[in-house]
N, C-alpha and C positions, 0 to 999 in steps of 0.2 A: 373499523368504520368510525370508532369516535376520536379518532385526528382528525388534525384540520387537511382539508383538501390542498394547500399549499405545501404540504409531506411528500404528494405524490407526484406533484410539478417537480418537486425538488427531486425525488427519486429518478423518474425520469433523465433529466438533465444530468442527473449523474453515473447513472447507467450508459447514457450514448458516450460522456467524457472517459469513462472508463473501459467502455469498449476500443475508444480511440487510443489509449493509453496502454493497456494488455496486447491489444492486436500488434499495434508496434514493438513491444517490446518483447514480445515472444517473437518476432524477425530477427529483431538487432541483433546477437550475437552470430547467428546462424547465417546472415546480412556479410554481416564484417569479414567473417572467416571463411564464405564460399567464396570460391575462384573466380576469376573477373570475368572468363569467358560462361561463366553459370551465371553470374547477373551478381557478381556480389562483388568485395574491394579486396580480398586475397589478404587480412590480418593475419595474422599469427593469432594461437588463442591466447597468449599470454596479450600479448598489444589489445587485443577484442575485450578480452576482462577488465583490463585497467579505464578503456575508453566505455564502459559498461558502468562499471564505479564511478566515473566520472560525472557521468551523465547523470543518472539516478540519484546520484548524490546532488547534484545541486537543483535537479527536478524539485528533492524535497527540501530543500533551503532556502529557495526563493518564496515560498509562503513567508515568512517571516519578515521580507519584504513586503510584497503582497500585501498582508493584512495591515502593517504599520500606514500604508496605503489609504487602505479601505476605511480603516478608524481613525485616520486624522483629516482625508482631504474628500475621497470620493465615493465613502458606501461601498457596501456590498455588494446591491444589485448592477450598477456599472462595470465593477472588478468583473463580476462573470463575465459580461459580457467582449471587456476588453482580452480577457484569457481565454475565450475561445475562438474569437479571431487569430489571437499568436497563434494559438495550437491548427488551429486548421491549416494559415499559412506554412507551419511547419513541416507537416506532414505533406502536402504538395512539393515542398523545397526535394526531401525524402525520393518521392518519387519522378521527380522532373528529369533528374538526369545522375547517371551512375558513375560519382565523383567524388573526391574528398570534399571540395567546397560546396555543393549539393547539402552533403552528410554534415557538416559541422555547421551551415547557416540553416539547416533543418532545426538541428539538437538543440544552439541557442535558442531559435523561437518555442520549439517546446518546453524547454526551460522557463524564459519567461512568462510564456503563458499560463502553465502550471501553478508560476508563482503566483500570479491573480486570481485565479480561478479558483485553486483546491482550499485553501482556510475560511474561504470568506463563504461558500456551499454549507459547508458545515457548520458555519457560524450562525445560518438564518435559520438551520435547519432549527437548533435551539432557539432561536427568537420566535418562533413558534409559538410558543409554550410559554406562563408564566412562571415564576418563580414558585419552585415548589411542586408542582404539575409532573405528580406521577405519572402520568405517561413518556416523560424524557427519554426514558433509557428505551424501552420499548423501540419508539421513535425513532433513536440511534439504531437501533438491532435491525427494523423496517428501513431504513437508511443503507446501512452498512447487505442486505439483502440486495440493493438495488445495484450498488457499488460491484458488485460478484455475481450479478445480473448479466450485465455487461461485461465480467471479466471471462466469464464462462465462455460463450458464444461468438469472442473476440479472435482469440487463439486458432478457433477451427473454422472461421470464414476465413482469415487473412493468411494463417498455413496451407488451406487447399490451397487459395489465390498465387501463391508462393510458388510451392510445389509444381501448380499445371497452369499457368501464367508468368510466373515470374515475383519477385518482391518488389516490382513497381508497382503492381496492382494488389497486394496486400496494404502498400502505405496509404495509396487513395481511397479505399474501402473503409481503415482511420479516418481520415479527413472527411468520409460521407456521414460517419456517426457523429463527429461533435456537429456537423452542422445542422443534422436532424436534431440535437440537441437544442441547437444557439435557438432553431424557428419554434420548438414549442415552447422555449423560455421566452422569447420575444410576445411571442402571439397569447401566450395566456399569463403570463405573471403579474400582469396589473389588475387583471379577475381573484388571482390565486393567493397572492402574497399579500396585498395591499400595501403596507407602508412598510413592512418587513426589509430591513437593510437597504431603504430610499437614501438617508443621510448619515453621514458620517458620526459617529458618537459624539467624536469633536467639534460640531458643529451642531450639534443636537440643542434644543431651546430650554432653558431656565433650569429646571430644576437637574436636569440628566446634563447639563453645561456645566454648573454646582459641582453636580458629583463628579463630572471626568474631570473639573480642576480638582478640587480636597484631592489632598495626599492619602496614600496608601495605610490604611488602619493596621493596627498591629494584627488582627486577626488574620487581612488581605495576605498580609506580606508571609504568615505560614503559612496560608494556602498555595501559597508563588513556590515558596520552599519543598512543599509536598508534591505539587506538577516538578518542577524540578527532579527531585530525585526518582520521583517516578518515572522521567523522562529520560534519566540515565540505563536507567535497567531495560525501558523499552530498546538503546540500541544495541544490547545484546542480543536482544532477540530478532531486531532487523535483518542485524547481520547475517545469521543463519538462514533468515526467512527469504530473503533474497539472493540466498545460492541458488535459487528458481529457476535466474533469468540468466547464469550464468556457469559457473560447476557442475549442477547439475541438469543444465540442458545440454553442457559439452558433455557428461556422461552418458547419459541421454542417446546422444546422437551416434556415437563412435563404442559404447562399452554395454549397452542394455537390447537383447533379444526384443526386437519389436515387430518383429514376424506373426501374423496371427492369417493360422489357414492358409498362406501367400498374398495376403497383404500387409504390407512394411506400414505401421501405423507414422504419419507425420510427426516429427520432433516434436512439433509446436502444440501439438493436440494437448503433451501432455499437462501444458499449464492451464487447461482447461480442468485440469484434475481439482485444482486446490477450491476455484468459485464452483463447480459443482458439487463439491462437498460441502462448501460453507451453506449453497442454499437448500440441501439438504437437511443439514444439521443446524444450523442457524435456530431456527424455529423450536427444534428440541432441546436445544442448549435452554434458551431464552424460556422454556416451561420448567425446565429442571433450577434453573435460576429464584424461579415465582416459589415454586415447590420449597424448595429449601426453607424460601420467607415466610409462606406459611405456615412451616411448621417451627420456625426461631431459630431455624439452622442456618441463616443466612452467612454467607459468604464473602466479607470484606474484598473491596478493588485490590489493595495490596496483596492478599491471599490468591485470587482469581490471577492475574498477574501471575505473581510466584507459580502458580500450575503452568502458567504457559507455557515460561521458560522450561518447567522440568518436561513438558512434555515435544518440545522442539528439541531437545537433547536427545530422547528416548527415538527423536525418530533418526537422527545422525547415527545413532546406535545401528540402524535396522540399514543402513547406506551403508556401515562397516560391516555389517555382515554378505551384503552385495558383492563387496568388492570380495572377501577373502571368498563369495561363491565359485568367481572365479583363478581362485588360488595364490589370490594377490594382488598388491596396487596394479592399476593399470603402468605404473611404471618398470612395474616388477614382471608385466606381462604385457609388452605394447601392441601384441596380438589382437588387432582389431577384432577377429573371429571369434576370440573367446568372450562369450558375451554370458550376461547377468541374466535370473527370470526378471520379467517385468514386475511381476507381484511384490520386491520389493520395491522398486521406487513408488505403486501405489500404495503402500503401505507408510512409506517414509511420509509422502505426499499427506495421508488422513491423519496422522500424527501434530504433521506442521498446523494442518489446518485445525484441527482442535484448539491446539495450543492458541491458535490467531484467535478462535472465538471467544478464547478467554483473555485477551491482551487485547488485542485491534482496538473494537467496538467499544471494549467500557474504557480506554484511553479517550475515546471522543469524549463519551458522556463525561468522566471523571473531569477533562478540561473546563468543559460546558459546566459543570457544577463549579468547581474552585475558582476557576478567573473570576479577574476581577470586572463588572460588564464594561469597565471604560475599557480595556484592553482583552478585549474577547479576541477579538481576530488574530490580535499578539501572539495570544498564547496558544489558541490552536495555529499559528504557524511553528512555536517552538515547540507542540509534540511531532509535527510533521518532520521538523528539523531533525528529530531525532534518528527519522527514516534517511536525512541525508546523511547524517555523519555512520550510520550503520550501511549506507549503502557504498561510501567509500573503502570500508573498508570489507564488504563485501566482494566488489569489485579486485579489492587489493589480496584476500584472500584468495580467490578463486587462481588469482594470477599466480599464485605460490604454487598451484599441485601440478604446474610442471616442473618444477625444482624439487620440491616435498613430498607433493604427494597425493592424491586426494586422501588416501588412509590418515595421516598424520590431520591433515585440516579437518577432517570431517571429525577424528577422536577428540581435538582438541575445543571445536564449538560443541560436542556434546559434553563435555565434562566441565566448561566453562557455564554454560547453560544452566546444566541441571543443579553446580555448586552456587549461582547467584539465585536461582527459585528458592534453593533453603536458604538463603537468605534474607530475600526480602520478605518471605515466611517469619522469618525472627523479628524482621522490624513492623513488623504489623500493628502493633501498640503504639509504639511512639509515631508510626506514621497517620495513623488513627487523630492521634492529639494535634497532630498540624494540622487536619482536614479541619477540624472544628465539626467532628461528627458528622460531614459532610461523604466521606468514604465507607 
C-alpha cells in the first residue's frame, strides 16, 4: 500500500494489453495449422513456426522504435495510447474474415502497436519512483504480477472461445481486453499518473534539456555496456522460453495425454500454466529475494540471471525425458496415439517459469536502474529487442523438429542454456564493475 496509486493504473492497463497479447497468441499456431474447413488457413507446422518467429520477433523489435518515439517527439503517455488503438485494430482485422490478407494486415498492426505500447509502460512504471527509492524492484515484481495477471486468464477465455465458437471469437474477446484497458487509462490517468511520461525527455525544460543534450559520461557508457551484455544472454533464454507458443504447443496438441476422466483438456489452456505459476510464486520468489538481503546473502542480477538460464535448461531436460516416455522422438514414432503423461510438460512448464522469475522481472528493474534517463524508453526497448531476436530464432527452431527433431532441439537449448548460466556466473565481478554498484 505505500506505492503510489499510479502502480495500479499501470498494472491494470497492463494486465488487459496482456491478456490481449497471450489470448492471441496461444491461437496463432493452432490458427494457422487447423484445416480451413475447421476455421483455420491449413499451414504446414513447419510454415506456422516460421510465420510464429516472425511475428513475435518483430512484436519485440518494434519497441525500440517505439520508445526512440516517445523520448524524442511524443511521451509516453500518448505512445500507449497510439498502441493500443493499433492493437485493437489488429486483433479485429484477425477476426473479420478467414484469409491470408485478414492474417498478415492483422500481425502488422499488432506489431506496430506493440511497438508503442510495450517500452514506454514500463518506462513510467519507473518514473514513479525517485532515484534511489527502494521500492523499485518491488514495484517491477507488482508490475511484472499484473502482466501474468492477464496472461493467466487469457489462454482459457479465448481457447474455450476457439474450441466451441470458433477462433474468430477468441481474437474479439483480444480486442475487448485492450479496450477495457485503453477506457480506464483514458478515464483515470490524469488523476493517477499526473505528469508522469506527459512530455518527451527531448523536449523536457531547462535543466532535464541540459542533461539529454551533455554527452554520455564515462560511467553512463559501462552501464550501456553492462545492459548490453546482459541483453545478450537474455536471448538465450528467449529462445527456449518461447518454444511456449510454438514446439511445444505443437507437442502439446498431437504427442501429450490430455485426457482427464474424458475430458480432452484445450491445447491452449496449457499456456495458462506458466502466469499461473508466476502469480503464485512471484510473491515468494520476491520474500526469499528480501531474505537473502537481510541476512547479506544477497544475490547479484548477473547471478540471478545465471539461475535462470540453468534452470530453463533443467526444464528441456524434463521434455527429453517426455519424449524417450514414449520410446522416442516423435519422429522416431509419428504414432499420434502414443502419447506422453502430462505431468511432464507441467513440470517442464514450473521449471521455465522459475527460471523467468529470476530473469524477466529484474531485466526491467536492471534497465530502469543502468539507462541512462535521457534514453530510458531506448533501452527498455533494446532489452525487449532481445525478446525479438530470441523469438526469431525460436520460431526458426521450432521449424527444425520436423527435420531434426524435437529430441535434438530440445537437448541442444538445454545444454546451450545451462553452459551460458555458468557463465555469466563467472562474469559476475567484472559485470558488477560496469554497473557502478548499481547490480
Amino acid at each position: 500500500m505505500s506505492h503510489p496509486k499510479g502502480l495500479y493504473l499501470l498494472f491494470t492497463v497492463e494486465m488487459w494489453e496482456r491478456f490481449s497479447y497471450y489470448g492471441m497468441r496461444a491461437l496463432l499456431v493452432l490458427y494457422l495449422t487447423a484445416q480451413f474447413l475447421s476455421g483455420g488457413l491449413g499451414f504446414s507446422a513447419q510454415s506456422a513456426s516460421l510465420v510464429y518467429g516472425v511475428f513475435t520477433g518483430l512484436v519485440y523489435f518494434t519497441p525500440l522504435i517505439g520508445g526512440y518515439i516517445a523520448d524524442n517527439y511524443i511521451g509516453q503517455r500518448k505512445s500507449i495510447v497510439i498502441g493500443s488503438l493499433l492493437m485493437i485494430a489488429g486483433h479485429l482485422s484477425l477476426a473479420s474474415v478467414q484469409a491470408l490478407p485478414a492474417l498478415y494486415i492483422g500481425l502488422a498492426l499488432l506489431i506496430l502497436g506493440n511497438g508503442m505500447f510495450k517500452p514506454n509502460i514500463s518506462v513510467m512504471v519507473g518514473g514513479l519512483y525517485p532515484d534511489g527509492d527502494s521500492r523499485r524492484d518491488s514495484a517491477f515484481t507488482i508490475f511484472y504480477m499484473g502482466i501474468n495477471l492477464g496472461s493467466f486468464f487469457a489462454p482459457l477465455l479465448t481457447g474455450w472461445l476457439a474450441v466451441n465458437y470458433g477462433y474468430r471469437y477468441g481474437f474479439l474477446a483480444a480486442a475487448t481486453g485492450l479496450a477495457i484497458g485503453l477506457v480506464c487509462y483514458l478515464s483515470l490517468g490524469k488523476r493517477l499518473l499526473g505528469n508522469v511520461g506527459m512530455v518527451a525527455s527531448g523536449k523536457a525544460g531547462t535543466a532535464e534539456q541540459e542533461s539529454h543534450d551533455n554527452k554520455l559520461s564515462p560511467d553512463e557508457k559501462n552501464r550501456i555496456k553492462a545492459i548490453v551484455i546482459l541483453t545478450m544472454f537474455a536471448v538465450v533464454f528467449f529462445a527456449g522460453y518461447e518454444q511456449a507458443g510454438c514446439s511445444m504447443t505443437l507437442f502439446t496438441e498431437h504427442y501429450l495425454e490430455r485426457n482427464v476422466n474424458g475430458f480432452e483438456v484445450p491445447t491452449a489452456w496449457f499456456q495458462s500454466l506458466n502466469p499461473f505459476m508466476i502469480l503464485a510464486l512471484a510473491p515468494l520468489i520476491t520474500m526469499f529475494w528480501g531474505w537473502l538481503d537481510r541476512k547479506g546473502l544477497g544475490i547479484s542480477i548477473p547471478r540471478k540471471m545465471g539461475h535462470g538460464l540453468i534452470l530453463l535448461g533443467l526444464g528441456f531436460n524434463v521434455l527429453i525425458f517426455a519424449l524417450l516416455s514414449r520410446g522416442g522422438d516423435v519422429n522416431d514414432l509419428p504414432d499420434t496415439s502414443v502419447k506422453s503423461p502430462m505431468w511432464f510438460m507441467i513440470a517442464a512448464y514450473f521449471l521455465h517459469t522459475v527460471g523467468e522469475l529470476c530473469l524477466s522481472p529484474i531485466g526491467l528493474s536492471m534497465v530502469s536502474r543502468l539507462a541512462p534517463v535521457k534514453y530510458a524508453s531506448l533501452f527498455m526497448g533494446v532489452w525487449l529487442a532481445s525478446s525479438a531476436v530470441a523469438n526469431f530464432f525460436a520460431g526458426y527452431l521450432s521449424s527444425l523438429t520436423d527435420a531434426y527433431g524435437f529430441l535434438e532441439i530440445y537437448f541442444l537449448l538445454s545444454q546451450v542454456s545451462i553452459l551460458l548460466g555458468v557463465v555469466l556466473a563467472v562474469l559476475n565481478k567484472p559485470l558488477l564493475k560496469l554497473g557502478g554498484g548499481k547490480l
